[in-house]
Backbone bond lengths (Angstrom), bond angles and torsions (degrees), N, CA, C in turn:
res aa  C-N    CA-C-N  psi(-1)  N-CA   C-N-CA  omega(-1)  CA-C   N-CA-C  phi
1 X - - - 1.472 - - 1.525 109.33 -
2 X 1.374 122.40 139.75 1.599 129.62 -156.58 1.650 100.81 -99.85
3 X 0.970 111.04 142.88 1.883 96.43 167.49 1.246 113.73 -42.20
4 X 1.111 113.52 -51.40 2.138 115.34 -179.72 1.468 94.90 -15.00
5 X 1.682 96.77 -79.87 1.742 144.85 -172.03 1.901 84.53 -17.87
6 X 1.179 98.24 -73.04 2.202 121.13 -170.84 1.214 93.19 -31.87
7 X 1.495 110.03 -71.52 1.301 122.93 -131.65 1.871 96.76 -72.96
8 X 1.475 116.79 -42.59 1.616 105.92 171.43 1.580 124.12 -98.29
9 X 1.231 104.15 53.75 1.418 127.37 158.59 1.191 93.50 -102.00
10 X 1.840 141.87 -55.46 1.332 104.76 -165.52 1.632 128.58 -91.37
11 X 0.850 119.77 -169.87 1.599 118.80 -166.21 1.510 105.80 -76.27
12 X 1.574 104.64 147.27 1.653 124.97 -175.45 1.216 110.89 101.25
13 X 1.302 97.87 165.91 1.921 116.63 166.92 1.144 92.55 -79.68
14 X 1.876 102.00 141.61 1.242 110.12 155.56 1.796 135.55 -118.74
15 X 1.176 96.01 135.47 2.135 98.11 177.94 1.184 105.92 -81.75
16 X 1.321 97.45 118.61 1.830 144.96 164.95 1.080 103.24 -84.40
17 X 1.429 127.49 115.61 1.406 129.52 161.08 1.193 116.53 -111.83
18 X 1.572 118.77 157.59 1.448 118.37 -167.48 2.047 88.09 -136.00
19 X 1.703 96.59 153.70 0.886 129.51 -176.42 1.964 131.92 -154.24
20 X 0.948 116.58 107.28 1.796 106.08 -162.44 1.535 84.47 -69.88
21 X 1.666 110.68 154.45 1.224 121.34 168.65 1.565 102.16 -87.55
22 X 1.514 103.83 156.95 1.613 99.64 -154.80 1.382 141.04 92.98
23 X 1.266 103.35 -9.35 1.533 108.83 -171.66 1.521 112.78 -131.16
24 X 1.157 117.90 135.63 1.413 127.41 -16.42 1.987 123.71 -52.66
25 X 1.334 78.93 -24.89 1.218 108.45 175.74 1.541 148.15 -134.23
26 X 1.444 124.66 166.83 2.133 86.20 173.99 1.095 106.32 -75.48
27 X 1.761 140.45 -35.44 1.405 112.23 178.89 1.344 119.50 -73.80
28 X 1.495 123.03 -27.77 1.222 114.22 -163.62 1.462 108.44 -84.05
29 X 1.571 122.73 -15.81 1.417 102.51 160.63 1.572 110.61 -51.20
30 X 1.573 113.64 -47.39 1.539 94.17 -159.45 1.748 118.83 -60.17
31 X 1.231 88.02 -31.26 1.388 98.61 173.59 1.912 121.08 -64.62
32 X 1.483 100.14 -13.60 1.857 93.55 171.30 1.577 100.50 -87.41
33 X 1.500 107.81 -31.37 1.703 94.35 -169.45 1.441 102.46 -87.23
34 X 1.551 137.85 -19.50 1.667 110.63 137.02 1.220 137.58 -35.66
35 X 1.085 108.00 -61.96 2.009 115.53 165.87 1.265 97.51 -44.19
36 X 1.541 140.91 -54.18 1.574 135.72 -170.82 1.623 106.11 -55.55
37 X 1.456 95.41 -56.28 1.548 85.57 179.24 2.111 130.02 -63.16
38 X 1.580 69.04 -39.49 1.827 65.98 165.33 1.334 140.26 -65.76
39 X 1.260 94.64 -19.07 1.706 102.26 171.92 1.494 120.52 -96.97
40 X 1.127 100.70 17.74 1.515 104.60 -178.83 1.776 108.47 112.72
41 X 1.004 151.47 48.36 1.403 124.41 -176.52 1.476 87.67 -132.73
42 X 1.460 105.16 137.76 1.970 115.13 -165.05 1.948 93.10 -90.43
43 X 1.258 122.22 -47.42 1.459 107.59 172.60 1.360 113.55 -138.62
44 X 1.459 101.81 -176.74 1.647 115.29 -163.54 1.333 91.68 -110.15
45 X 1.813 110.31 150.44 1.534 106.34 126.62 1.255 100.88 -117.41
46 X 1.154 104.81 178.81 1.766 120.34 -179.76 1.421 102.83 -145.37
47 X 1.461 88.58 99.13 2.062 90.69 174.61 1.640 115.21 -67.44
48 X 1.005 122.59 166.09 1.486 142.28 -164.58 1.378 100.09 -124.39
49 X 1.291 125.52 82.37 1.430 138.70 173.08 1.559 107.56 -17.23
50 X 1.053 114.45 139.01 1.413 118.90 -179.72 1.288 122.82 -147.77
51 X 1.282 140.77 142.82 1.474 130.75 -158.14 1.826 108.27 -85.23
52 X 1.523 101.56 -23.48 2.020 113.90 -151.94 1.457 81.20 -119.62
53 X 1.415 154.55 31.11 1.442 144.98 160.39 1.466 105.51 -12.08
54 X 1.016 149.09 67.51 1.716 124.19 165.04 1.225 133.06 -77.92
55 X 1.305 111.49 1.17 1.701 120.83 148.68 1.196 129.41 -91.28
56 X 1.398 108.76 7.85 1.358 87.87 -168.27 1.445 105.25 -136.94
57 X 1.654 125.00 143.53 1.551 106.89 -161.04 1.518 97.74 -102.17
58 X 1.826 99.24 -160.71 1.584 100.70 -152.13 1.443 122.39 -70.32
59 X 1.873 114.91 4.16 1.149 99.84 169.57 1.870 122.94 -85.84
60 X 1.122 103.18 -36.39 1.359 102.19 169.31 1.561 121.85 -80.44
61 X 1.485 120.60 3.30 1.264 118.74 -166.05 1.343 86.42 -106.42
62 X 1.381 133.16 -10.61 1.951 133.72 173.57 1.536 106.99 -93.66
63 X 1.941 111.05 -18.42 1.482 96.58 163.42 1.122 111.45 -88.50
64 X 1.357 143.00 -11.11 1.414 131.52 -166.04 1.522 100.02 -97.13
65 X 1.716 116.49 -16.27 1.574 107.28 167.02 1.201 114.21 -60.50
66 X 1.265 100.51 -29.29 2.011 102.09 -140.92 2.089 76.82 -83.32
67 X 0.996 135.41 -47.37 1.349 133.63 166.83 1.129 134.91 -22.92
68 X 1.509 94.76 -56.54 1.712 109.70 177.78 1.143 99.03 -105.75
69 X 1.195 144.82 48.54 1.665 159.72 116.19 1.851 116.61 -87.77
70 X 1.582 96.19 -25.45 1.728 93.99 170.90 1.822 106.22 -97.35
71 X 1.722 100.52 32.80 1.610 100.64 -175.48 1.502 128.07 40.74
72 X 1.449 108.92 38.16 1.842 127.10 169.09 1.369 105.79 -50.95
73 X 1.303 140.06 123.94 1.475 142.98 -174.91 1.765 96.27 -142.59
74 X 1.634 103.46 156.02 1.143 128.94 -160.83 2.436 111.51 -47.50
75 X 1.705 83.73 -35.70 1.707 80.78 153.44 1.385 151.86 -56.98
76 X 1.980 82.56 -46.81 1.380 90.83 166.66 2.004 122.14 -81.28
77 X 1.108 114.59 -4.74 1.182 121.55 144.25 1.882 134.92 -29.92
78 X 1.364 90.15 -86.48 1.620 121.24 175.80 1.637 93.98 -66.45
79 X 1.398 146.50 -40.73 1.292 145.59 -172.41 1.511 91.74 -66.96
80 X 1.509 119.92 -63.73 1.989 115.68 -177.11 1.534 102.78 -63.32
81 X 1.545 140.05 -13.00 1.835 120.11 -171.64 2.263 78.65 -89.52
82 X 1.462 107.80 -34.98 1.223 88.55 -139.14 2.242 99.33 -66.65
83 X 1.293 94.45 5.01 1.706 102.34 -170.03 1.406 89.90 -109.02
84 X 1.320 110.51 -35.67 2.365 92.05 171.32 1.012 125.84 -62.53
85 X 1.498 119.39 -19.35 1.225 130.67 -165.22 1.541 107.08 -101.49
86 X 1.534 117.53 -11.75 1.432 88.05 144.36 1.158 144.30 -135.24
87 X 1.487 95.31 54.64 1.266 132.58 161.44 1.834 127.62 -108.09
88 X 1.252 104.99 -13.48 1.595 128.75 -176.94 1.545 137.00 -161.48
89 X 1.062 153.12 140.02 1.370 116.33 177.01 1.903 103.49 -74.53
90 X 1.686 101.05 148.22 1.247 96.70 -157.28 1.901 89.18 -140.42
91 X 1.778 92.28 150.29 1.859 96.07 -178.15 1.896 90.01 -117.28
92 X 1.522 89.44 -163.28 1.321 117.04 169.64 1.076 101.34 -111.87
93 X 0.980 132.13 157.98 1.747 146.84 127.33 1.422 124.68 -97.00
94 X 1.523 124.25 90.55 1.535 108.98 177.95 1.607 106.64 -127.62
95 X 1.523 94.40 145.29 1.907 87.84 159.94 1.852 116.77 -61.97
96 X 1.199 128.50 159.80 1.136 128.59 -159.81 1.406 106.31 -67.48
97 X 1.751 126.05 -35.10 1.317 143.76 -174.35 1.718 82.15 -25.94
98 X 1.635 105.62 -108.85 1.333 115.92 -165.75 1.326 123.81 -20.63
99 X 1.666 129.33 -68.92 1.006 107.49 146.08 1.471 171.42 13.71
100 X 1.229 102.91 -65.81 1.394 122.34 141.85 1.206 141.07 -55.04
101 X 1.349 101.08 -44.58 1.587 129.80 165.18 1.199 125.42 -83.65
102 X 1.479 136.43 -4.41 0.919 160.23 173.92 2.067 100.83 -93.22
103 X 1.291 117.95 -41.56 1.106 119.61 -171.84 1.725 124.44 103.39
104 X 1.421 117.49 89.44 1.742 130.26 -165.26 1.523 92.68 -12.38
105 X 1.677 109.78 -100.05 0.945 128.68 168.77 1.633 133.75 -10.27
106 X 1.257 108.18 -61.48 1.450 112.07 -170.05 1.729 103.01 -75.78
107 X 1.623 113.40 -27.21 1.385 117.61 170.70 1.600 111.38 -54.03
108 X 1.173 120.90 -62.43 1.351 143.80 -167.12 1.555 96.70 -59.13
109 X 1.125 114.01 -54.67 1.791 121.26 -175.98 1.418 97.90 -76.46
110 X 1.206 157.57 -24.70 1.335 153.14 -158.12 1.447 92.91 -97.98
111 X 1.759 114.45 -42.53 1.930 117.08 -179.39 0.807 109.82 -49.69
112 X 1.263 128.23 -72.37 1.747 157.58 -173.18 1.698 93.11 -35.37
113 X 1.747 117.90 -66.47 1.215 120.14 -165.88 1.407 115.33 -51.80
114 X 1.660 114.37 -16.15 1.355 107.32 -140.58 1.602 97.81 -129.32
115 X 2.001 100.94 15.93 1.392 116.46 168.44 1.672 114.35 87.34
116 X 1.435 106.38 3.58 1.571 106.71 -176.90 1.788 117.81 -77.48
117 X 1.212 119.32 156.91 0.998 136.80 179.50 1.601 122.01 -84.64
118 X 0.958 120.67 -34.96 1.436 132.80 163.37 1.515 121.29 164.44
119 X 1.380 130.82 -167.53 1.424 111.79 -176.62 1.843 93.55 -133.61
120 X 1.441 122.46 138.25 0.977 119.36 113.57 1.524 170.23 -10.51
121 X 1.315 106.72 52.74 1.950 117.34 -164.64 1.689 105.96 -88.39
122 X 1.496 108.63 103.61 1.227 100.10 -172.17 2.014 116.01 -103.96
123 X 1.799 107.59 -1.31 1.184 84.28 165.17 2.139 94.71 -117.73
124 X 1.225 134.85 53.56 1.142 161.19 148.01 1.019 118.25 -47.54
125 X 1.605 160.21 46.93 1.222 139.20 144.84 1.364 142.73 13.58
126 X 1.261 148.36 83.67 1.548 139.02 -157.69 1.786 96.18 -52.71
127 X 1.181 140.32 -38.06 1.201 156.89 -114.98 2.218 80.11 -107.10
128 X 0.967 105.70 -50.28 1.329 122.60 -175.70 1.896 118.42 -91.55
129 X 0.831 81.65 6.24 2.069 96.24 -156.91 1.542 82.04 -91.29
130 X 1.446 162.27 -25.70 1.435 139.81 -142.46 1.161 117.42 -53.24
131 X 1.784 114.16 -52.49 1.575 112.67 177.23 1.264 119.24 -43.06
132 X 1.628 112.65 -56.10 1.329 140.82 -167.26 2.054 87.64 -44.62
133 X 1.433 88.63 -72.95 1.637 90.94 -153.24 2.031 103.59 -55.43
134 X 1.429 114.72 -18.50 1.093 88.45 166.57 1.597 125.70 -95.63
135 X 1.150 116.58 -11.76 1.452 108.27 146.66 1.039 131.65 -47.69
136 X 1.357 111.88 -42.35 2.179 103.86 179.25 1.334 106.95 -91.21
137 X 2.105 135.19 11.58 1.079 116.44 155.11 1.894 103.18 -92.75
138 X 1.317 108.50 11.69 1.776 87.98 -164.09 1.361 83.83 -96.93
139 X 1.535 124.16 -34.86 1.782 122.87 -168.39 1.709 98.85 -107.04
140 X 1.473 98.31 42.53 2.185 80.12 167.48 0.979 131.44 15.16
141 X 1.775 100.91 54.06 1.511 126.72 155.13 1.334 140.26 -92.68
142 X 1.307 167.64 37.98 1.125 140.39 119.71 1.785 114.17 91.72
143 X 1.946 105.86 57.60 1.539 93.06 178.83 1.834 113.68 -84.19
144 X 1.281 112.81 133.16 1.348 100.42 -176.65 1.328 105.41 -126.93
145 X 1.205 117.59 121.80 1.306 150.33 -168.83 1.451 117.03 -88.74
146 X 1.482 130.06 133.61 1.863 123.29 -165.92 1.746 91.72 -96.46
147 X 1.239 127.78 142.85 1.116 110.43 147.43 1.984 103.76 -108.06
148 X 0.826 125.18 -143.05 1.873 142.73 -142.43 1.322 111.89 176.37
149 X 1.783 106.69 140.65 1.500 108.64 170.10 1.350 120.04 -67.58
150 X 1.092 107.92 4.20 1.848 100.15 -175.65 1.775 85.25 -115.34
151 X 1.147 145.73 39.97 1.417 153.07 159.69 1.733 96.00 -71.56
152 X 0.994 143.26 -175.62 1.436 148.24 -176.79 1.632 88.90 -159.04
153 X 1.568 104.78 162.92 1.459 114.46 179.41 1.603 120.40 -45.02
154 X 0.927 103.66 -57.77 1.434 127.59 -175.29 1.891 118.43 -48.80
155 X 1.695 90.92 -54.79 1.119 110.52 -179.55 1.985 103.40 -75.26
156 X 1.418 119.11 -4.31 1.579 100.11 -175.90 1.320 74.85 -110.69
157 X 1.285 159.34 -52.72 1.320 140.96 -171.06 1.300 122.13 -33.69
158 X 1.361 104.31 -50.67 1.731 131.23 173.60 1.920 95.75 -58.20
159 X 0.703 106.61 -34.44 1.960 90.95 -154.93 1.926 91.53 -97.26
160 X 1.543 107.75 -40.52 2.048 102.22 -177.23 1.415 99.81 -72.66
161 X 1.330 126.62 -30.33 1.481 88.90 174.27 1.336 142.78 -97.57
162 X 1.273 88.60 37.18 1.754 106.31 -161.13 2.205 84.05 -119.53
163 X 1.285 95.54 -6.60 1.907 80.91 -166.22 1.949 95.57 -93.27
164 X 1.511 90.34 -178.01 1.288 99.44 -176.75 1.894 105.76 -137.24
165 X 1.091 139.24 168.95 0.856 147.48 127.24 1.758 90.09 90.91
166 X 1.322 143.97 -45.93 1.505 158.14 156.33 1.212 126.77 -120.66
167 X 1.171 138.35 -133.40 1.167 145.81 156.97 2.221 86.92 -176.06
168 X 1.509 87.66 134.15 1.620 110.51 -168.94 1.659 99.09 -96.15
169 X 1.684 101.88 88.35 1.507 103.16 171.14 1.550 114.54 -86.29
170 X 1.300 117.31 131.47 1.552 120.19 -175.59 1.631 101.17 -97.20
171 X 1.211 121.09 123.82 1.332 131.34 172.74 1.237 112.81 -50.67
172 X 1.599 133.23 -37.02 1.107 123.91 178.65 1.836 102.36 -146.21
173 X 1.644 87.69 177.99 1.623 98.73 168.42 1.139 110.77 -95.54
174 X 1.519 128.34 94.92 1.318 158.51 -179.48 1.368 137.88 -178.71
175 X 1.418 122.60 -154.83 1.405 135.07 161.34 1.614 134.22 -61.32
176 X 0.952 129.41 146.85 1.892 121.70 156.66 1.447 107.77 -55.92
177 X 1.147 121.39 160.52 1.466 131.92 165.59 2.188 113.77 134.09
178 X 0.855 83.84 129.92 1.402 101.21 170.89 1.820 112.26 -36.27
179 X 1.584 125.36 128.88 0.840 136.57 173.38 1.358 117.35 -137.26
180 X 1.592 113.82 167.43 1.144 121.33 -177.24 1.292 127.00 -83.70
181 X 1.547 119.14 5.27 1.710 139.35 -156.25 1.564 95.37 -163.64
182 X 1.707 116.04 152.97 1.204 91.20 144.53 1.678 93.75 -127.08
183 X 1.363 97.19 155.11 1.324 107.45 170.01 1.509 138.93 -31.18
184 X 1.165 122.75 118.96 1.700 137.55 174.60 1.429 104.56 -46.02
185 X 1.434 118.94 -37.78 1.595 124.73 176.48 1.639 103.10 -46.59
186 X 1.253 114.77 -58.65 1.461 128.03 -177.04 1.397 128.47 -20.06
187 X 1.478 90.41 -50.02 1.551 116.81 170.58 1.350 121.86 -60.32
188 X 1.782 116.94 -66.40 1.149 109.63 166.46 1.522 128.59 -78.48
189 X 0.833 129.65 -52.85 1.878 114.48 145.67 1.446 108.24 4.63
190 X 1.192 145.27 -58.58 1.518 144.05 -130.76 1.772 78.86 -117.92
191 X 1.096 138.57 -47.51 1.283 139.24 -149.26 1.644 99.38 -98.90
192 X 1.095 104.30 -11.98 1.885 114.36 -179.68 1.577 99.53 -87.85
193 X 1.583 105.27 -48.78 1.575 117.37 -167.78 1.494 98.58 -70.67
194 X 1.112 140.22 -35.23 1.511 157.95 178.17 1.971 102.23 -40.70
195 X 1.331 106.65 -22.55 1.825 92.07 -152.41 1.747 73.42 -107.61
196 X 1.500 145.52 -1.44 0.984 145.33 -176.75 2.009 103.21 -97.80
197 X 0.732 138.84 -53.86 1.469 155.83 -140.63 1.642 102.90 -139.18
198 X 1.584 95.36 156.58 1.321 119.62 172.65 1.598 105.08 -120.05
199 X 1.546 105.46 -17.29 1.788 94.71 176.63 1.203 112.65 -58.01
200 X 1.231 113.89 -179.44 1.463 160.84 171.86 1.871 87.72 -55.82
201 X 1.135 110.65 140.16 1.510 107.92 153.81 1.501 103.24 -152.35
202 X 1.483 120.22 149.09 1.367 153.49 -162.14 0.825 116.33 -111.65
203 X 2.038 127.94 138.81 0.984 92.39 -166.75 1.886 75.20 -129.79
204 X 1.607 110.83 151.23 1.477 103.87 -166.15 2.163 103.64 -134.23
205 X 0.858 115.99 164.67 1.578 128.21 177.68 1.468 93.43 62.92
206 X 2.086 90.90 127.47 0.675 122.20 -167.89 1.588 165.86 93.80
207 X 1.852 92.43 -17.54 1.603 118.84 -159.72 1.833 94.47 -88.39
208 X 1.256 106.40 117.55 1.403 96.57 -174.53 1.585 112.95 -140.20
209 X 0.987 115.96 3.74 1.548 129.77 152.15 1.611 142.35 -146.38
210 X 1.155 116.35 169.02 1.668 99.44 -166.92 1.220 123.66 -49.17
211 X 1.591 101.61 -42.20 2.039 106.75 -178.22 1.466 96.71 -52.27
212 X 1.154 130.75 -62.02 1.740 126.28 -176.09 1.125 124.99 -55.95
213 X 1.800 121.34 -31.71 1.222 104.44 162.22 1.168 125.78 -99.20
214 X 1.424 130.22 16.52 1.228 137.68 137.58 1.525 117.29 -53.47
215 X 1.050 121.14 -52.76 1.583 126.73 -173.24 1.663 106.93 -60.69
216 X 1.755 100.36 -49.84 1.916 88.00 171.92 1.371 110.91 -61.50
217 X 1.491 126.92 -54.81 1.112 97.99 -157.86 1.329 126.04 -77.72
218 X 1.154 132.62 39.04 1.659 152.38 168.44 1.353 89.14 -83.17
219 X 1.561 131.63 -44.24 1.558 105.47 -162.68 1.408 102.44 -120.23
220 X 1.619 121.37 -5.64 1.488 112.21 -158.65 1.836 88.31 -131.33
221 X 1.777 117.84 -176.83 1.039 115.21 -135.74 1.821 88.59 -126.20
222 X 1.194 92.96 -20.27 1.556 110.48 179.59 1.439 123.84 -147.45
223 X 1.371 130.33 130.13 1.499 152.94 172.65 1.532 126.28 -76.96
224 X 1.683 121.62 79.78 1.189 97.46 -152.97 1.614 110.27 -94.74
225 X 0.595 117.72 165.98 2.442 107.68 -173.00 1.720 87.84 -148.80
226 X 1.233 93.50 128.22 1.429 102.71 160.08 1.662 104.59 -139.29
227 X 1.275 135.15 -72.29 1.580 147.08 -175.19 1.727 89.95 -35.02
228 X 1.074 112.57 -51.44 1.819 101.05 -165.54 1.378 138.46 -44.40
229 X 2.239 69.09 -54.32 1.929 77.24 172.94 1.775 111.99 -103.03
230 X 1.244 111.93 24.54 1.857 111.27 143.14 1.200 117.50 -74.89
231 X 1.887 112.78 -40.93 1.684 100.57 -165.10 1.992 97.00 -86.36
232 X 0.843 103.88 -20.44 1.571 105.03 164.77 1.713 128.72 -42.31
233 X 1.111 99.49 -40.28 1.505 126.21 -173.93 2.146 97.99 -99.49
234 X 1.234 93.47 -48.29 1.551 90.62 175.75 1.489 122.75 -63.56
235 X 1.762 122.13 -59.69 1.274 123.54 150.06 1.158 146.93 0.01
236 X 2.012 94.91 -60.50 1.577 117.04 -172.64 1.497 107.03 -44.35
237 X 1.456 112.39 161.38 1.809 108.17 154.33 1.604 98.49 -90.61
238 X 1.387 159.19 11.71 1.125 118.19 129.13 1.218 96.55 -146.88
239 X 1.753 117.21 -149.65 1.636 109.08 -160.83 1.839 97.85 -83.24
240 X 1.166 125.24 -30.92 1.630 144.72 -156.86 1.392 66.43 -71.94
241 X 1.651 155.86 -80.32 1.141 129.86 -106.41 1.648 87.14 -109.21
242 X 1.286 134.18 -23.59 1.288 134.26 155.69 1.072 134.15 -37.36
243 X 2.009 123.39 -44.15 1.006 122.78 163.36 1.127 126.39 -71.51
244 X 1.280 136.10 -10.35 1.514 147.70 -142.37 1.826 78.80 -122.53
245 X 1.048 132.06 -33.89 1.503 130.82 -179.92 1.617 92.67 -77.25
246 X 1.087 136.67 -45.84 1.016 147.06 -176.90 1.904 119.29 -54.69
247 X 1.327 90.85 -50.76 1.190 105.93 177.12 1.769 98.05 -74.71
248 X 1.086 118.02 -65.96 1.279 113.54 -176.89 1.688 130.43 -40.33
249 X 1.525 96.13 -23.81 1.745 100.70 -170.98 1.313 102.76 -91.78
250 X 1.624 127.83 -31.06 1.387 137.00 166.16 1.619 93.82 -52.28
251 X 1.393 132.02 -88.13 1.447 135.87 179.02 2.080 106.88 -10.42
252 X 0.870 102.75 -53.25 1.152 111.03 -179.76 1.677 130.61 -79.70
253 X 1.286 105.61 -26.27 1.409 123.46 -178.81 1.671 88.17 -74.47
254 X 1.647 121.03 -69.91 0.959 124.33 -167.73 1.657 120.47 -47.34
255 X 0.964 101.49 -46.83 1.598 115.53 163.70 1.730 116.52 -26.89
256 X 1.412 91.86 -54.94 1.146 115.32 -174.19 1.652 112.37 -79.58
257 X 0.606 127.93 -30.66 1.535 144.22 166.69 1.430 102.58 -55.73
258 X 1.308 113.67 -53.91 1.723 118.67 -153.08 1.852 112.35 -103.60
259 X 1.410 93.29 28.45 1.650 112.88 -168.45 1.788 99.61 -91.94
């Protein structure tokens, strides 16, 4: 059983925070997902910089530049999960590219080594996933798979029981990034995926303040924020006043969560 696995056995919604490794920097990511944890946030992801993001919109797709402009590579990756993790249970998030290129196996065995919980593949196919999924049963990993409101019965049956550790509900058919609503889809999505699974399911894009993540977690099991606490850290006038924004918006998200 993975920390993920631990950590939603006990009672409440939980805040998932996201962070690209690399950004602003390699230490100073670690240092935002400290501030995350200190202010309340129960786990990490740690995206895996990527050049072709297609989930993700222009706020996290300008942190994962500014990353892979400070030359972030697959070490310094696994070096930031292997310091979240012991501070949180903590995943990856990558498009499959790297991955692949990185090597199934040696990825999956390098996670595990480096204390991770599982990874996140959000343009991944279950249909295409075999290696993958037997890599994260040989290293008691955690594949977690997104489904979408335009998923059909069939097709979310097919994708939750293939996940591990959550199931990655996307609020809408689109991008990552902070909004002013989150989607009504959200709701039923999570309550459709519900008659398939007993996991944990998440609900991600978009959640960017307490009233909103109060409202998911009434129906879903997890709160995921990533865009918020980038422009939090981006905003600041410097990095000291970023994390402390950082810390503060977690403080508050969580709040909101635990209402």
């Amino acid at each position: 059983m993975s920390a993920l696995d631990k950590l939603f056995e006990t009672p409440g919604a939980k805040l998932i925070g996201y962070v690209p490794a690399g950004y602003p920097t390699i230490e100073g990511a670690k240092q935002i997902i400290k501030a995350m944890v200190d202010g309340g946030v129960d786990a990490i992801e740690v995206g895996f910089p990527y050049s072709d993001p297609v989930m993700d919109g222009p706020t996290i797709q300008e942190a994962a530049d500014k990353s892979l402009a400070n030359g972030t590579n697959a070490n310094d990756v696994m070096e930031t999960l292997k310091y979240a993790a012991t501070l949180a249970p903590s995943v990856i998030m990558s498009y499959w590219n790297p991955i692949e290129k990185y090597g199934v196996e040696k990825f999956a065995s390098d996670m595990a080594a480096a204390g991770g919980s599982g990874t996140i593949t959000p343009d991944l196919t279950v249909e295409e996933a075999g290696p993958w999924l037997e890599a994260c049963k040989s290293h008691s990993l955690n594949p977690i798979f997104v489904i979408a409101p335009s998923s059909n019965d069939q097709r979310l049956e097919r994708v939750v029981k293939n996940c591990g550790g959550f199931v990655y509900a996307a609020s809408i058919m689109g991008v990552t990034g902070a909004r002013a609503s989150v989607s009504s889809a959200a709701e039923s999505l999570v309550g459709r995926a519900r008659k398939f699974t007993n996991l944990p399911i998440s609900v991600g894009l978009g959640v960017s303040t307490p009233e909103q993540a109060e409202g998911v977690a009434k129906y879903a099991n997890g709160v995921i924020v990533g865009s918020a606490f980038i422009n939090a850290v981006a905003k600041a006038a410097d990095f000291e006043s970023g994390l402390e924004a950082v810390r503060q918006l977690a403080s508050e998200l969580k709040a909101g969560i635990s209402k």
